[in-house]
C-alpha positions in Angstrom: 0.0 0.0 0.0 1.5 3.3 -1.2 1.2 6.5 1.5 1.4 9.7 0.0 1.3 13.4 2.9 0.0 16.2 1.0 -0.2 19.3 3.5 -1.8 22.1 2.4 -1.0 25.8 4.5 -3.0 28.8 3.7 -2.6 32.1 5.9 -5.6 31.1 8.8 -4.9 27.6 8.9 -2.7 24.2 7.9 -4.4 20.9 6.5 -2.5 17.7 6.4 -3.9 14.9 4.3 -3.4 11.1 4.1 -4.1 9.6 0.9 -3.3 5.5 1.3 -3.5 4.4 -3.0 -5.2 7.4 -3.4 -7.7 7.7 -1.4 -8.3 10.2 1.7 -8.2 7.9 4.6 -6.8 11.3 7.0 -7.4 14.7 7.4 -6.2 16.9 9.6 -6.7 20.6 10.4 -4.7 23.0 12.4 -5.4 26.7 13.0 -2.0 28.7 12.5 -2.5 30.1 16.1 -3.8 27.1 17.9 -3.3 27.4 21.8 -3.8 24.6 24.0 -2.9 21.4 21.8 -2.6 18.2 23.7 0.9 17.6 25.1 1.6 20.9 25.8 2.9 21.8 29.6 1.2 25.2 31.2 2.5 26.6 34.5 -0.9 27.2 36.1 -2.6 28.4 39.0 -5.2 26.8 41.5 -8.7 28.8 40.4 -11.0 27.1 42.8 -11.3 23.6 44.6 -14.5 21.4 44.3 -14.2 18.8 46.8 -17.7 17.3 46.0 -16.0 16.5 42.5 -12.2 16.0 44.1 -11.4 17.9 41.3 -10.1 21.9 41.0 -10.3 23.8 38.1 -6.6 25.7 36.7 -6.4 29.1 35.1 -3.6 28.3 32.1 -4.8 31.7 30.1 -7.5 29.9 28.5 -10.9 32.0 28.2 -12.5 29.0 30.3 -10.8 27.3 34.0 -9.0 24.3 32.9 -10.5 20.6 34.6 -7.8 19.0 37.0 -9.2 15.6 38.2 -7.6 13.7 41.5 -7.1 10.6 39.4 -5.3 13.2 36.9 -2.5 14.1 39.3 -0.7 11.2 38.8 1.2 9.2 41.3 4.1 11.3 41.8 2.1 14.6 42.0 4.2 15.5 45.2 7.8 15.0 43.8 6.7 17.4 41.0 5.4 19.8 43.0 9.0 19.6 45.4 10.9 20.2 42.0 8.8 23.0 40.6 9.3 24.9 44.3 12.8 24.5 43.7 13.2 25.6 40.3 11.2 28.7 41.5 13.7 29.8 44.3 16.5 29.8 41.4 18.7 28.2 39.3 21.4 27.7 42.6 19.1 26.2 44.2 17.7 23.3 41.9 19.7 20.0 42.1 20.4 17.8 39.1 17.2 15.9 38.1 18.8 12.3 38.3 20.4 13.0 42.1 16.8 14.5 42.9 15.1 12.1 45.7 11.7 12.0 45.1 8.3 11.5 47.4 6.5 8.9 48.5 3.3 8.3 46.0 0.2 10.2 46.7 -2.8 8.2 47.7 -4.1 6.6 44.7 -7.8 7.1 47.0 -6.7 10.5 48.4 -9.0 13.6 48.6 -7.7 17.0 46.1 -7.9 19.2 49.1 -5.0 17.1 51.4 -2.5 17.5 48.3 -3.6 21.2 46.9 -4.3 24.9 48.0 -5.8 27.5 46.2 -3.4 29.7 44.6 -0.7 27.5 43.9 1.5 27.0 41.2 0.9 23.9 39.0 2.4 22.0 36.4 -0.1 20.6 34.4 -0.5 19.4 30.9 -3.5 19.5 27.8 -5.2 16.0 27.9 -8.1 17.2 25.8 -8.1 20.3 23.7 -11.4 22.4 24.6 -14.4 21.3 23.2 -18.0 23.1 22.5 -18.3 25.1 26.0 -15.8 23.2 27.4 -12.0 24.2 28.5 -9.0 22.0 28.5 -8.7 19.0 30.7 -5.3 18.6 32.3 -3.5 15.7 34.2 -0.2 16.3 36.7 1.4 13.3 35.1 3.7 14.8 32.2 5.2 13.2 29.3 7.3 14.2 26.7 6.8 12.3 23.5 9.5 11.3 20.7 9.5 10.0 17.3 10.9 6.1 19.3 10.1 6.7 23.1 8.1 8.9 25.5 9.4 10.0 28.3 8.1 10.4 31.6 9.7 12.5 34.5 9.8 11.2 38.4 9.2 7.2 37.2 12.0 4.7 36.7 9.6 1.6 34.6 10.5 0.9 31.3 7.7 0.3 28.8 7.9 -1.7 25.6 4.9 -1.3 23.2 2.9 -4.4 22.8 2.4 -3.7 18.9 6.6 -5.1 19.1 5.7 -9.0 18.9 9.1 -10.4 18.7 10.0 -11.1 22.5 13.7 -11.2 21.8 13.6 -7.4 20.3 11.5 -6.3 23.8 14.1 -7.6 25.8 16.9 -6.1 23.6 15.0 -2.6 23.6 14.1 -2.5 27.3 17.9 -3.8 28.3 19.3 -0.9 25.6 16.7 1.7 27.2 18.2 0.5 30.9 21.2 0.9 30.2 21.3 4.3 28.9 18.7 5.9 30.9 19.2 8.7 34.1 17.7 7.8 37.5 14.2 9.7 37.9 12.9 9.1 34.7 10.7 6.0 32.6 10.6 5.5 29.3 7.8 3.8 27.1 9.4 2.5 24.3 7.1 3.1 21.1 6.2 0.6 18.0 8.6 3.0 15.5 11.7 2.1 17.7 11.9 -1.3 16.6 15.7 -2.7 15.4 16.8 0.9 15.8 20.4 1.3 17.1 21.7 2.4 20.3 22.9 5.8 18.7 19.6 6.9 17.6 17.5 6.2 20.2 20.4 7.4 22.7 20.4 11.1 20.7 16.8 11.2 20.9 16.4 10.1 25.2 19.2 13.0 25.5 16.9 15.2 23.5 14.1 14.6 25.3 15.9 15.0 28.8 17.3 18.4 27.7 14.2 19.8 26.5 12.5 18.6 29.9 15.6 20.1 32.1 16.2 23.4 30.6 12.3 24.0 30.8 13.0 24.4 34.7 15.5 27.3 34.4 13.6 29.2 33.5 10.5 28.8 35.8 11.8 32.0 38.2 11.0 34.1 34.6 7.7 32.7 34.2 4.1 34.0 35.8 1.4 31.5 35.9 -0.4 31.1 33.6 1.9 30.6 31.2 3.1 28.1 28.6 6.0 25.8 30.1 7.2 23.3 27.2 5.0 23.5 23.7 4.1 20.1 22.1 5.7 20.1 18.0 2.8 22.2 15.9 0.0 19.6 15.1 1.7 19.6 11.4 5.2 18.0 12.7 3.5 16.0 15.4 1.7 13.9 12.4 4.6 13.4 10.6 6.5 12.2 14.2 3.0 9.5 14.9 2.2 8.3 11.5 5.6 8.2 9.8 6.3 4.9 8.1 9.0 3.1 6.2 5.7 2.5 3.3 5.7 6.1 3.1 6.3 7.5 -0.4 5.9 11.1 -0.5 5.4 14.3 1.5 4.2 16.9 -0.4 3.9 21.0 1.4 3.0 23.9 -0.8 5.1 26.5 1.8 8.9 26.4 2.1 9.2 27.6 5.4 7.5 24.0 6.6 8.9 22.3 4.0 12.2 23.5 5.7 10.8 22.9 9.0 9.5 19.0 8.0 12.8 18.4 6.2 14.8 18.9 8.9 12.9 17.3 11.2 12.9 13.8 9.6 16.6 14.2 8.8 16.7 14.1 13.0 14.8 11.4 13.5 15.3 9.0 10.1 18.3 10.8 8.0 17.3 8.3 5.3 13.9 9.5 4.7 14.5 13.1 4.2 14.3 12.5 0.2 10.4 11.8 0.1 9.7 15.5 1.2 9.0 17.6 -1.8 7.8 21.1 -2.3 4.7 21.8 -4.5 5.1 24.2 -6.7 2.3 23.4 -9.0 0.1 26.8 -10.6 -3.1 24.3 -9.2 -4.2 24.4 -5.9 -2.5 21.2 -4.2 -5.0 19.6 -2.9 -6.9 19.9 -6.5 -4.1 18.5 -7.9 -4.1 15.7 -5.8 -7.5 14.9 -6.2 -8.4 15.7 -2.2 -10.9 18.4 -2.7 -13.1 16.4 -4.6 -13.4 13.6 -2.0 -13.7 15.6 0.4 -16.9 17.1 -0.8 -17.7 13.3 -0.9 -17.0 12.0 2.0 -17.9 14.9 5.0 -21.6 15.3 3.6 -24.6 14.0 6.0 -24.9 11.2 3.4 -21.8 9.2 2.2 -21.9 7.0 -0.2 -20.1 3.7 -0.5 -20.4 0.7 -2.6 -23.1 0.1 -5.2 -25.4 2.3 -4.3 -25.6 1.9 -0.3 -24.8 4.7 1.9 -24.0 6.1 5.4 -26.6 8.7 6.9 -24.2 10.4 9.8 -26.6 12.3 12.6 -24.7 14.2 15.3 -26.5 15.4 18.4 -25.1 16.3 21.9 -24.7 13.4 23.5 -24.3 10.7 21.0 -23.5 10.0 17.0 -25.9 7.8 15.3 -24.8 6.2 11.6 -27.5 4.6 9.6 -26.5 1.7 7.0 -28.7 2.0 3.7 -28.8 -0.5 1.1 -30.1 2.0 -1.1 -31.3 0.3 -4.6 -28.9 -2.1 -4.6 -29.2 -5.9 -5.2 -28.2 -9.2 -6.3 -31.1 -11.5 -7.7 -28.9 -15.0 -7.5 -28.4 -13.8 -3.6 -30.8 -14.0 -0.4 -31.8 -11.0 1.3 -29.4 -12.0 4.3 -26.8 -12.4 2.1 -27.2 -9.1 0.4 -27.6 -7.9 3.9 -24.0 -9.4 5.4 -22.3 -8.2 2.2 -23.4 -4.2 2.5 -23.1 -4.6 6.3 -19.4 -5.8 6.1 -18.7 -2.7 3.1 -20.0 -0.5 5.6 -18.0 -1.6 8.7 -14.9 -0.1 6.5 -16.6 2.9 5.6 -17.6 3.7 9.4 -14.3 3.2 10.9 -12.3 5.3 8.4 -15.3 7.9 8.7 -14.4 8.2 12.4 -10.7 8.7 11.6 -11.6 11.6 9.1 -13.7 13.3 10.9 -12.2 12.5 14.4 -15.4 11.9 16.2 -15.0 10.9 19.8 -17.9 10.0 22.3 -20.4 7.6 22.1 -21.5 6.4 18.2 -24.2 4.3 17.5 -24.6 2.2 13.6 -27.9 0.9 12.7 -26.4 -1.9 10.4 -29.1 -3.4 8.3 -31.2 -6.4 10.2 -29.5 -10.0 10.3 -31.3 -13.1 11.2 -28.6 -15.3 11.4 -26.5 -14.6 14.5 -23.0 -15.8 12.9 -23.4 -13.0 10.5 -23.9 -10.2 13.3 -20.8 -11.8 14.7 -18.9 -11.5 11.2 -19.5 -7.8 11.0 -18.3 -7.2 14.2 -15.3 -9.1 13.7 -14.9 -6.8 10.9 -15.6 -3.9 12.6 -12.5 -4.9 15.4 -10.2 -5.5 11.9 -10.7 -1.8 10.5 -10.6 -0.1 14.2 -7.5 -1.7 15.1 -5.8 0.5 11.9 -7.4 3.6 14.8 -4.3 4.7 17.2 -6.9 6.3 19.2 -8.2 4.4 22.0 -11.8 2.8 21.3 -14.4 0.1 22.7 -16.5 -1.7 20.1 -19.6 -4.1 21.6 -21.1 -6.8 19.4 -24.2 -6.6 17.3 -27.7 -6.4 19.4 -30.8 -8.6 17.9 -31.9 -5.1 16.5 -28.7 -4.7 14.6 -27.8 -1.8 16.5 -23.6 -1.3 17.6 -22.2 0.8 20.0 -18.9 2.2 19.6 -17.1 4.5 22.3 -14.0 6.7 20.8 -11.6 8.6 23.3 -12.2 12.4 22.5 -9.5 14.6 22.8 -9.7 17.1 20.3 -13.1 18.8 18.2 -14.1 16.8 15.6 -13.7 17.8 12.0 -16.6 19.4 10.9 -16.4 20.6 6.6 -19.1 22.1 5.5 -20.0 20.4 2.2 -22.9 22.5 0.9 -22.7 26.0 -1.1 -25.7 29.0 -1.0 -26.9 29.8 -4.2 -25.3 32.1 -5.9 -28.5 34.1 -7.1 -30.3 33.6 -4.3 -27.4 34.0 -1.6 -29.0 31.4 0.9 -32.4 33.0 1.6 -34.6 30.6 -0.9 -35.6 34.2 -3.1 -35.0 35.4 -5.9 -36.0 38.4 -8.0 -39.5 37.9 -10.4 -38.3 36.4 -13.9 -40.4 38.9 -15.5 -37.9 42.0 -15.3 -34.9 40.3 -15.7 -35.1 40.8 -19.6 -35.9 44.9 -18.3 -33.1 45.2 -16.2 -30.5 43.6 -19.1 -32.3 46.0 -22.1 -31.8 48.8 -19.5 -28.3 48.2 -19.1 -27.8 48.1 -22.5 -29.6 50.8 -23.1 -27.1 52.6 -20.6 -23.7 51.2 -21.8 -24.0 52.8 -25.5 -25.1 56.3 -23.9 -22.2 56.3 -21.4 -19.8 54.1 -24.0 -20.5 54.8 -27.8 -17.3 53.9 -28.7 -17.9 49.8 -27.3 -19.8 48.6 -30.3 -19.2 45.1 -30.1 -20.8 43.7 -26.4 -20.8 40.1 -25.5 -23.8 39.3 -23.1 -22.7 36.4 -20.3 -26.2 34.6 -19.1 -27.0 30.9 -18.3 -28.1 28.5 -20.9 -31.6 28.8 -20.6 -31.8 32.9 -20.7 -29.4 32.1 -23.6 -31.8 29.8 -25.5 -34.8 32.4 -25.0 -32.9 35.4 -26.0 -32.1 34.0 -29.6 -35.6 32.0 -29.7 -37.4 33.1 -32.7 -37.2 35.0 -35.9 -36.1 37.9 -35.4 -34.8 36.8 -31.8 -34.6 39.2 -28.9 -31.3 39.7 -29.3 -31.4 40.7 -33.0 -34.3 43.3 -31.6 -31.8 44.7 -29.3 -28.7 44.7 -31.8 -30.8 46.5 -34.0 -32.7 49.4 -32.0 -29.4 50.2 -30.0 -27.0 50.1 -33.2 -24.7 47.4 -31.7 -23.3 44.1 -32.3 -24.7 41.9 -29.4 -23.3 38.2 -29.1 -24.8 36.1 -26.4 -23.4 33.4 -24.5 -23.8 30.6 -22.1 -22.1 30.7 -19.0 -23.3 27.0 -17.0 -21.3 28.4 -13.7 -23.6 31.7 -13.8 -27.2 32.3 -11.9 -30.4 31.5 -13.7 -31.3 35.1 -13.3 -27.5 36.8 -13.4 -26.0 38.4 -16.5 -22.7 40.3 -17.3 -21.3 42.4 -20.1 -18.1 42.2 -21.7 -16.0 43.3 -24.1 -14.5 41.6 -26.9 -11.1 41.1 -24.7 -13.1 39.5 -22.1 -13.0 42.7 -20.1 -16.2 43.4 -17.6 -17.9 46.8 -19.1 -18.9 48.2 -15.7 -21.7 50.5 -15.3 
């Protein structure tokens, strides 16, 4: 399967799309001044204490108080908070981070008001960008996440990701990662660090540590809220998580990311820099590579996907709801349970690369069309595990009900990706009214009428209309137009324009210049 990047970056905003053979199977957008991304680390400030929740909510500059559960703090909440005293009192008086002794764990049951006081400084980091009304939610348990590892201050475990089947290259990573690794901090060892070499993943832990370290020196110049360490812009954080040796290309329109992306995979996989190209194309890029055209396809209320069936995606509140149509499809030599299975297992693709696209987190409900035969319902949700487990974010799936009915739960952590598909009318602008058909023809004889009083010297006039006001006004012997050529002394050539409003009409010149009046 060939993997092709195409990012596109306009002046408001930056989208990065996945095509996988061609088709759009991710799409991401960032906002060129996005605040409060997940995996960035705020210096905040205790708002207000809810012990009835044992939860407090953190002024980090946001417009809404930030969400700080208990269960958030994470284990070592104390030893952080020892540290990030330290660091304030000044550089002199901060110890090295490995020769740092840490506290006790905080009870894992404890109440937020034994282990908290309004007003105080807090290091906290974005778990969940804000949502609808809602602000960030935070946790107390930082990491710092790498192209091979993340790294996670105040721990000492070692974690090898289970996507790494070969036992043999788990023990060789989690010995290498032991070996090289400062007291006072754990590492989980990620799927792209597999068979990589001491040296690499060595330069990177350093990297990491650094960036973590030199954060704290300069805590006594920072005044909560502020922004401690910032995550990679969304654009370079895709690249770091999705990055893959089936990649092909990476195409960017802009050279300052294309700089920025270049150098960035010549850190992390020097070998790889070659697949990053710069479009310089005179088409849009995303026209080019065939993305705006799916697009329109795919984030419409009604997606279509195989042979005439479709998706009908309903978002309210609380819940999604997806609705599985067979549409007028059929198969006369099959059953209808057959037919049933077959556009059932289609759509269990469709829906799990539709909640990838759009990102759409919470609880989702698919009305897959009715099965009698329980080894089918089974089937489709077998199929539905297969496609979701392509899904790095975390999910639950349950099994087919009698009714057909699944429910799917999808970690949230950022908006979902809403594109508006639909265009207003051009001659109507939205409202649903338009002007009476009857003066149309008035309003064009009038401006004509006008143009060879103010602009005698324009003889020849070209006359832009749709089709159908094209096909009435040289209906007939003599036409309309012939009437009009004649009693205002002109040469008048009409022509259909398909983009142009049933009731629209423009005058040009013979260079194709607008005659304004």
């Amino acid at each position: 399967m060939s993997k092709d990047l195409i990012i596109d970056v306009t002046p408001k905003e930056t989208t990065v799309a996945l095509l996988e053979d061609k088709q759009l199977s991710g799409l991401n957008k960032e906002k060129n001044n996005i605040q409060f991304a997940v995996g960035d680390i705020y210096l905040g400030k205790v708002k207000k204490i809810m012990p009835g929740l044992n939860a407090t909510f953190v002024n980090v500059g946001y417009e809404k108080d930030a969400f700080l559960h208990y269960f958030d703090l994470g284990p070592q909440f104390s030893s952080l908070s020892k540290y990030l005293k330290l660091a304030a009192l000044g550089k002199e008086q901060l110890p090295a981070f490995s020769k740092f002794k840490c506290d006790h764990d905080i009870d894992k049951n404890g109440k937020m008001v034994d282990v908290i006081t309004q007003g105080q400084p807090i290091l906290v980091q974005v778990a969940k960008e804000p949502i609808s009304s809602k602000g960030p939610r935070l946790s107390s348990e930082i990491s710092i996440a790498g192209r091979n590892m993340v790294l996670i201050p105040f721990s000492n475990k070692i974690s090898v990701s289970q996507k790494i089947s070969s036992d043999e290259e788990r023990r060789r990573l989690r010995k290498l990662i032991q070996s090289i690794k400062p007291n006072n901090y754990g590492v989980i060892v990620r799927t792209a660090a597999k068979d990589k070499r001491v040296a690499t993943l060595d330069n990177e832990l350093r990297g990491l540590i650094f960036k973590w370290e030199s954060a704290f020196e300069k805590v006594v110049e920072l005044t909560p809220p502020s922004l401690f360490i910032g995550e990679l812009n969304r654009t370079s954080t895709i690249v770091r998580d999705i990055l893959s040796p089936s990649f092909n290309n990476i195409f960017v329109n802009d050279q300052r990311l294309f700089m920025e992306i270049k150098g960035y995979i010549e850190t992390i996989a020097p070998e790889r820099q070659k697949i990053v190209k710069l479009y310089n194309g005179k088409s849009p890029i995303f026209e080019q590579f065939g993305i705006d055209t799916q697009i329109k396809a795919l984030f419409g209320k009604t997606v279509t996907f195989k042979s005439g069936a479709y998706l009908i995606i309903e978002h309210t509140e609380a819940l999604h709801v997806i609705d599985v149509n067979s549409g007028n499809r059929s198969k006369k030599n099959q059953d209808q349970e057959a037919n049933a299975l077959e556009v059932n297992m289609a759509a269990a693709e469709e829906i799990a690369r539709q909640l990838r696209l759009r990102d759409i987190g919470g609880i989702i409900v698919a009305d897959f069309i009715d099965m009698v035969n329980s080894e089918n319902r089974f089937k489709v949700f077998e199929k539905m595990k297969e496609e979701m487990a392509k899904d790095a974010t975390k999910h639950s799936i349950l099994p087919l009900s009698k009714f057909g009915l699944m429910q799917i739960t999808r970690q949230r952590v950022r908006p979902e990706m809403f594109i508006d598909t639909v265009e207003k009318c051009p001659t109507c602008g939205g409202s649903g009214e338009i002007a009476s058909s009857l003066i149309v023809l008035d309003e064009i004889q009038n401006t004509l009428s006008f143009i060879r009083k103010q602009k005698p010297e324009i003889k020849k006039l070209i006359l832009k209309v749709h089709p159908f006001l094209d096909s009435y006004l040289r209906m007939g012997l003599p036409s309309l137009r012939y009437k009009w050529a004649t009693k205002y002394k002109c040469r008048l050539k009409t022509k259909a324009i398909q983009s142009i409003g049933m009731l629209e009409y423009r005058f040009v010149d013979k260079n194709d210049n607008d005659i304004l009046v």
